[in-house]
C-alpha positions in Angstrom: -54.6 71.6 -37.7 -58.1 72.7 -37.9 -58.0 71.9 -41.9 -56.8 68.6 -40.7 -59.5 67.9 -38.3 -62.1 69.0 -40.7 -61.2 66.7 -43.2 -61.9 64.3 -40.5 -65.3 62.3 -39.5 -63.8 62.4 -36.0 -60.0 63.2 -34.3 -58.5 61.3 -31.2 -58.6 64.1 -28.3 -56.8 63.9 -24.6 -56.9 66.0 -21.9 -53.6 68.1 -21.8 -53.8 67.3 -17.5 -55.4 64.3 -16.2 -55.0 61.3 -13.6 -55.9 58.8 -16.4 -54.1 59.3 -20.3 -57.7 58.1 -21.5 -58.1 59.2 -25.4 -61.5 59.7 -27.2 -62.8 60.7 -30.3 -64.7 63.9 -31.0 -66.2 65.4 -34.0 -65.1 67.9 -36.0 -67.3 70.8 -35.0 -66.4 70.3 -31.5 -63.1 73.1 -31.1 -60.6 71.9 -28.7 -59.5 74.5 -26.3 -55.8 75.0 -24.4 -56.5 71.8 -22.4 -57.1 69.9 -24.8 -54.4 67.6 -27.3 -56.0 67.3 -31.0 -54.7 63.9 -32.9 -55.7 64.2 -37.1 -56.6 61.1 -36.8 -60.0 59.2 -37.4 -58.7 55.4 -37.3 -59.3 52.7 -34.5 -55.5 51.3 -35.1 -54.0 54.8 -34.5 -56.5 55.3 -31.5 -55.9 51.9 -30.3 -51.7 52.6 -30.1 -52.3 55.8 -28.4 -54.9 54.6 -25.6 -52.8 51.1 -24.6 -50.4 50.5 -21.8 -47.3 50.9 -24.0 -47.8 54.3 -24.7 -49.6 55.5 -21.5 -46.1 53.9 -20.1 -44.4 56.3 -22.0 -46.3 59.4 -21.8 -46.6 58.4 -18.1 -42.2 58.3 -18.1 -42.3 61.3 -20.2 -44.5 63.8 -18.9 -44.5 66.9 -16.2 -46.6 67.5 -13.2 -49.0 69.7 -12.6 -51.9 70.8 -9.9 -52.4 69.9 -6.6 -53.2 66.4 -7.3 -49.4 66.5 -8.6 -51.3 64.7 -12.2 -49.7 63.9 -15.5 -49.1 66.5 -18.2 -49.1 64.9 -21.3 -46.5 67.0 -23.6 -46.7 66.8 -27.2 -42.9 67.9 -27.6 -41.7 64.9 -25.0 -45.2 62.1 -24.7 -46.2 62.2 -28.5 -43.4 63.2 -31.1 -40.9 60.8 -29.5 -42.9 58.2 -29.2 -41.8 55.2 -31.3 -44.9 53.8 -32.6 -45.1 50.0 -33.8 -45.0 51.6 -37.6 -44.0 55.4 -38.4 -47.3 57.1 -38.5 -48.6 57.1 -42.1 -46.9 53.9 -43.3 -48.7 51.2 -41.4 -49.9 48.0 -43.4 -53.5 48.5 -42.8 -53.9 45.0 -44.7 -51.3 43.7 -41.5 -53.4 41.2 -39.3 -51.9 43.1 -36.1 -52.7 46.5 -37.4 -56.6 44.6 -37.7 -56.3 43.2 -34.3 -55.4 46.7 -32.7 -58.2 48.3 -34.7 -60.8 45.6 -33.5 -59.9 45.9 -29.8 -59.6 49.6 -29.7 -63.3 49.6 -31.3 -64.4 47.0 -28.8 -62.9 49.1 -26.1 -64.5 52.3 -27.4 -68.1 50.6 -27.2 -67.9 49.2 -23.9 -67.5 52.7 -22.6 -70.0 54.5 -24.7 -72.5 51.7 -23.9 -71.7 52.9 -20.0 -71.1 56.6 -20.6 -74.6 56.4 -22.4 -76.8 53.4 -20.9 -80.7 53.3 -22.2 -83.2 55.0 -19.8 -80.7 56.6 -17.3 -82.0 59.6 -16.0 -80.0 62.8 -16.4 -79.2 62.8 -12.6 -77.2 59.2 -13.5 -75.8 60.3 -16.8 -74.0 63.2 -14.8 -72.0 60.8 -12.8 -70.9 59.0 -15.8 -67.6 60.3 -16.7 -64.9 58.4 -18.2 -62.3 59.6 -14.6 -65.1 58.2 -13.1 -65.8 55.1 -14.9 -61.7 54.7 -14.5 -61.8 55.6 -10.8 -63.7 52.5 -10.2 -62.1 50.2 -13.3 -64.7 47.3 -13.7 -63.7 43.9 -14.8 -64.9 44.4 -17.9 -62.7 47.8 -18.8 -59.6 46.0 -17.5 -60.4 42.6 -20.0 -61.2 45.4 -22.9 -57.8 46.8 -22.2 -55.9 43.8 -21.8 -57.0 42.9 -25.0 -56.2 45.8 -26.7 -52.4 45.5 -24.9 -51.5 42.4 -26.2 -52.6 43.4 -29.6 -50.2 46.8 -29.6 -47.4 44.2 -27.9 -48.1 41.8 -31.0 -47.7 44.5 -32.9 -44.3 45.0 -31.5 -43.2 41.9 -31.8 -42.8 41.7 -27.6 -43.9 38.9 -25.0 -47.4 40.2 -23.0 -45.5 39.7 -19.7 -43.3 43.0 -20.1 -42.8 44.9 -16.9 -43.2 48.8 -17.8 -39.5 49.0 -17.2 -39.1 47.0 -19.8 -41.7 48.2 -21.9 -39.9 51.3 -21.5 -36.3 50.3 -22.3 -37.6 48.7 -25.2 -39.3 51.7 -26.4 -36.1 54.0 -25.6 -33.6 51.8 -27.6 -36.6 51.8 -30.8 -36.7 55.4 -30.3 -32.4 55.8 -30.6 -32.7 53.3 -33.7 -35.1 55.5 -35.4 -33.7 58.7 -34.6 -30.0 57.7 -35.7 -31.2 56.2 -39.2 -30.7 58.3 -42.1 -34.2 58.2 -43.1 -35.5 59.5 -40.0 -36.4 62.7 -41.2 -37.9 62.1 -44.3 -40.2 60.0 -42.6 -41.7 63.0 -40.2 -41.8 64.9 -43.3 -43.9 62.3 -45.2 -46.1 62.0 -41.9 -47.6 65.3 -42.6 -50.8 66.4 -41.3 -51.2 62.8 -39.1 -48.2 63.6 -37.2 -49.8 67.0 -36.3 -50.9 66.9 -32.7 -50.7 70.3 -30.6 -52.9 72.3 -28.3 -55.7 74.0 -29.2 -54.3 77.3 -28.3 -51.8 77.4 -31.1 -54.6 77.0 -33.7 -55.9 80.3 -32.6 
Protein backbone atom coordinates (compact mmCIF):
# COMPACT_ATOMS: atom_id res chain seq x y z
CA UNK A 1 0.00 0.00 0.00
CA UNK A 2 2.62 2.60 0.70
CA UNK A 3 4.22 1.78 -2.98
CA UNK A 4 0.75 2.36 -4.14
CA UNK A 5 0.31 5.59 -2.53
CA UNK A 6 3.64 6.81 -3.63
CA UNK A 7 2.97 6.28 -7.09
CA UNK A 8 0.20 8.59 -6.34
CA UNK A 9 -0.02 12.69 -6.61
CA UNK A 10 -2.63 12.25 -3.87
CA UNK A 11 -4.80 9.07 -2.22
CA UNK A 12 -8.57 9.35 -0.98
CA UNK A 13 -8.29 9.09 3.00
CA UNK A 14 -11.31 8.60 5.69
CA UNK A 15 -11.30 8.54 9.23
CA UNK A 16 -11.57 4.90 10.42
CA UNK A 17 -14.33 6.50 13.33
CA UNK A 18 -16.33 9.47 12.53
CA UNK A 19 -19.98 11.06 12.84
CA UNK A 20 -19.67 12.14 9.05
CA UNK A 21 -18.08 9.31 6.27
CA UNK A 22 -16.46 12.56 4.68
CA UNK A 23 -13.43 11.45 2.27
CA UNK A 24 -10.49 13.74 1.34
CA UNK A 25 -7.44 13.63 -0.49
CA UNK A 26 -3.97 13.78 1.02
CA UNK A 27 -0.58 13.64 -0.35
CA UNK A 28 1.70 11.11 -0.47
CA UNK A 29 4.23 12.12 2.18
CA UNK A 30 1.53 12.53 4.62
CA UNK A 31 1.58 8.64 6.49
CA UNK A 32 -1.74 7.55 7.58
CA UNK A 33 -1.86 6.21 10.99
CA UNK A 34 -4.32 3.21 12.65
CA UNK A 35 -7.29 5.71 12.30
CA UNK A 36 -6.97 6.37 9.27
CA UNK A 37 -8.43 4.24 5.80
CA UNK A 38 -5.88 4.77 2.77
CA UNK A 39 -7.72 4.49 -0.91
CA UNK A 40 -4.73 4.18 -3.93
CA UNK A 41 -6.64 6.29 -5.60
CA UNK A 42 -5.89 9.87 -7.14
CA UNK A 43 -9.14 10.31 -9.40
CA UNK A 44 -12.21 12.69 -8.80
CA UNK A 45 -14.69 9.82 -10.32
CA UNK A 46 -13.43 7.25 -7.74
CA UNK A 47 -13.47 10.03 -4.93
CA UNK A 48 -16.78 11.14 -6.14
CA UNK A 49 -18.43 7.28 -5.76
CA UNK A 50 -16.91 6.95 -2.36
CA UNK A 51 -18.06 10.46 -0.79
CA UNK A 52 -21.90 10.32 -2.25
CA UNK A 53 -25.03 9.18 -0.50
CA UNK A 54 -25.08 5.83 -2.13
CA UNK A 55 -22.15 4.59 -0.52
CA UNK A 56 -22.20 6.57 2.73
CA UNK A 57 -25.78 4.51 2.75
CA UNK A 58 -23.98 1.56 2.64
CA UNK A 59 -21.07 2.02 4.78
CA UNK A 60 -23.61 3.69 7.13
CA UNK A 61 -25.74 -0.12 6.84
CA UNK A 62 -22.58 -1.84 7.00
CA UNK A 63 -20.47 -0.58 9.73
CA UNK A 64 -19.81 -1.08 13.71
CA UNK A 65 -20.07 1.33 16.50
CA UNK A 66 -17.77 2.70 18.43
CA UNK A 67 -17.07 5.43 21.42
CA UNK A 68 -19.25 7.19 23.43
CA UNK A 69 -20.82 9.12 20.79
CA UNK A 70 -21.94 5.36 19.68
CA UNK A 71 -20.23 6.77 15.79
CA UNK A 72 -19.78 4.82 12.66
CA UNK A 73 -16.76 2.51 12.09
CA UNK A 74 -16.14 2.37 8.66
CA UNK A 75 -14.72 -1.40 8.01
CA UNK A 76 -12.83 -2.10 5.10
CA UNK A 77 -13.68 -5.94 5.22
CA UNK A 78 -17.75 -5.04 5.43
CA UNK A 79 -18.11 -0.85 4.08
CA UNK A 80 -15.45 -1.05 1.19
CA UNK A 81 -14.70 -4.61 -0.39
CA UNK A 82 -18.43 -5.30 -0.62
CA UNK A 83 -19.44 -2.45 -1.93
CA UNK A 84 -20.79 -2.73 -5.48
CA UNK A 85 -19.56 0.15 -7.20
CA UNK A 86 -21.36 1.55 -10.47
CA UNK A 87 -18.27 -0.15 -12.53
CA UNK A 88 -15.70 -2.82 -10.91
CA UNK A 89 -12.88 -0.62 -9.84
CA UNK A 90 -10.28 -0.52 -12.55
CA UNK A 91 -12.63 -0.97 -15.52
CA UNK A 92 -14.56 2.19 -15.64
CA UNK A 93 -15.13 3.97 -19.12
CA UNK A 94 -13.33 7.08 -18.18
CA UNK A 95 -14.49 8.39 -21.76
CA UNK A 96 -18.39 7.48 -20.23
CA UNK A 97 -20.25 10.93 -19.91
CA UNK A 98 -21.44 9.70 -16.27
CA UNK A 99 -18.10 8.63 -15.17
CA UNK A 100 -17.26 12.70 -16.41
CA UNK A 101 -20.20 14.01 -14.61
CA UNK A 102 -19.25 12.20 -11.19
CA UNK A 103 -15.67 13.43 -11.64
CA UNK A 104 -16.89 17.14 -12.25
CA UNK A 105 -19.12 17.26 -9.27
CA UNK A 106 -16.83 15.55 -6.86
CA UNK A 107 -14.18 18.27 -8.01
CA UNK A 108 -16.78 21.00 -7.56
CA UNK A 109 -17.54 19.55 -4.25
CA UNK A 110 -13.89 19.32 -3.18
CA UNK A 111 -13.40 23.14 -3.94
CA UNK A 112 -16.24 24.51 -2.25
CA UNK A 113 -14.76 23.01 0.92
CA UNK A 114 -11.22 23.93 0.45
CA UNK A 115 -12.32 27.45 -0.45
CA UNK A 116 -14.03 27.34 3.24
CA UNK A 117 -11.47 25.12 5.01
CA UNK A 118 -8.95 27.74 3.60
CA UNK A 119 -10.67 31.35 3.10
CA UNK A 120 -8.18 34.37 2.12
CA UNK A 121 -7.10 36.57 5.22
CA UNK A 122 -8.61 34.36 8.06
CA UNK A 123 -6.67 34.68 10.97
CA UNK A 124 -5.25 31.54 12.57
CA UNK A 125 -7.79 31.86 15.49
CA UNK A 126 -10.64 31.34 12.51
CA UNK A 127 -8.79 28.73 10.55
CA UNK A 128 -8.75 26.53 13.78
CA UNK A 129 -12.51 26.27 13.79
CA UNK A 130 -12.60 25.26 10.28
CA UNK A 131 -12.79 21.59 10.23
CA UNK A 132 -14.58 19.64 7.82
CA UNK A 133 -17.02 17.81 11.27
CA UNK A 134 -17.40 21.27 11.72
CA UNK A 135 -18.19 22.61 8.43
CA UNK A 136 -20.72 19.37 8.34
CA UNK A 137 -22.10 20.08 11.78
CA UNK A 138 -23.58 23.18 10.43
CA UNK A 139 -24.22 21.88 6.48
CA UNK A 140 -24.69 25.20 4.56
CA UNK A 141 -26.91 25.39 1.61
CA UNK A 142 -24.27 25.39 -0.47
CA UNK A 143 -22.49 21.89 0.76
CA UNK A 144 -26.02 20.31 0.56
CA UNK A 145 -26.55 21.65 -3.42
CA UNK A 146 -22.66 20.41 -4.04
CA UNK A 147 -23.71 17.13 -2.80
CA UNK A 148 -26.92 16.79 -4.31
CA UNK A 149 -25.29 17.22 -7.38
CA UNK A 150 -22.73 14.89 -7.03
CA UNK A 151 -25.77 12.16 -5.87
CA UNK A 152 -27.57 12.29 -8.88
CA UNK A 153 -24.50 11.90 -10.88
CA UNK A 154 -23.35 8.51 -8.97
CA UNK A 155 -27.43 7.57 -9.27
CA UNK A 156 -27.04 8.31 -13.13
CA UNK A 157 -24.29 6.33 -13.05
CA UNK A 158 -26.40 3.48 -11.74
CA UNK A 159 -28.96 3.76 -13.93
CA UNK A 160 -31.53 4.68 -10.77
CA UNK A 161 -34.32 7.37 -10.39
CA UNK A 162 -32.80 10.49 -7.82
CA UNK A 163 -35.94 9.96 -5.64
CA UNK A 164 -34.53 6.55 -3.97
CA UNK A 165 -35.26 6.16 -0.40
CA UNK A 166 -31.91 4.70 1.38
CA UNK A 167 -33.96 1.56 1.78
CA UNK A 168 -34.03 1.33 -1.47
CA UNK A 169 -30.77 2.57 -2.27
CA UNK A 170 -29.79 -0.21 -0.23
CA UNK A 171 -31.80 -3.09 -1.59
CA UNK A 172 -30.67 -2.10 -4.78
CA UNK A 173 -27.12 -2.23 -3.81
CA UNK A 174 -27.53 -5.68 -1.98
CA UNK A 175 -29.17 -7.51 -5.00
CA UNK A 176 -25.95 -5.76 -7.33
CA UNK A 177 -23.70 -6.98 -4.75
CA UNK A 178 -25.34 -11.05 -4.94
CA UNK A 179 -25.21 -10.55 -8.87
CA UNK A 180 -21.62 -9.87 -8.81
CA UNK A 181 -20.52 -12.16 -6.30
CA UNK A 182 -22.40 -15.22 -7.95
CA UNK A 183 -20.95 -14.55 -11.52
CA UNK A 184 -18.15 -16.62 -12.54
CA UNK A 185 -15.99 -13.78 -13.27
CA UNK A 186 -16.17 -12.36 -9.94
CA UNK A 187 -12.88 -13.16 -8.90
CA UNK A 188 -10.87 -12.44 -11.67
CA UNK A 189 -12.16 -9.15 -11.52
CA UNK A 190 -10.64 -8.47 -7.75
CA UNK A 191 -7.64 -9.89 -9.06
CA UNK A 192 -7.35 -7.51 -12.03
CA UNK A 193 -8.23 -4.60 -9.51
CA UNK A 194 -4.97 -4.87 -8.05
CA UNK A 195 -3.36 -2.10 -6.18
CA UNK A 196 -6.84 0.24 -6.63
CA UNK A 197 -8.73 -2.19 -4.77
CA UNK A 198 -6.16 -1.89 -1.93
CA UNK A 199 -7.74 0.04 0.96
CA UNK A 200 -6.63 -0.92 4.63
CA UNK A 201 -5.51 0.78 7.83
CA UNK A 202 -2.42 2.26 8.22
CA UNK A 203 -1.36 -0.07 10.90
CA UNK A 204 -0.98 -2.99 8.61
CA UNK A 205 1.55 -1.13 6.47
CA UNK A 206 3.77 -0.97 9.44
Amino acid sequence: MREAISSCAMYIATARVSKHRVFTFLRPEVLPDARVVAIARADDYFFGTLQARVHEAWALATSSRHGVGNDPTYNVTTCFDTFPFPWPPGKEPVDDPRVQAIATAAKDLVEKRDRWLNPEGASEADLKKRTLTNLYNQRPTWLDLAHKKLDQAVLDAYAWPHNLTDDQILERLLTLNLQRTSSSSHDSEMEEGGEFLGCQEAESLE
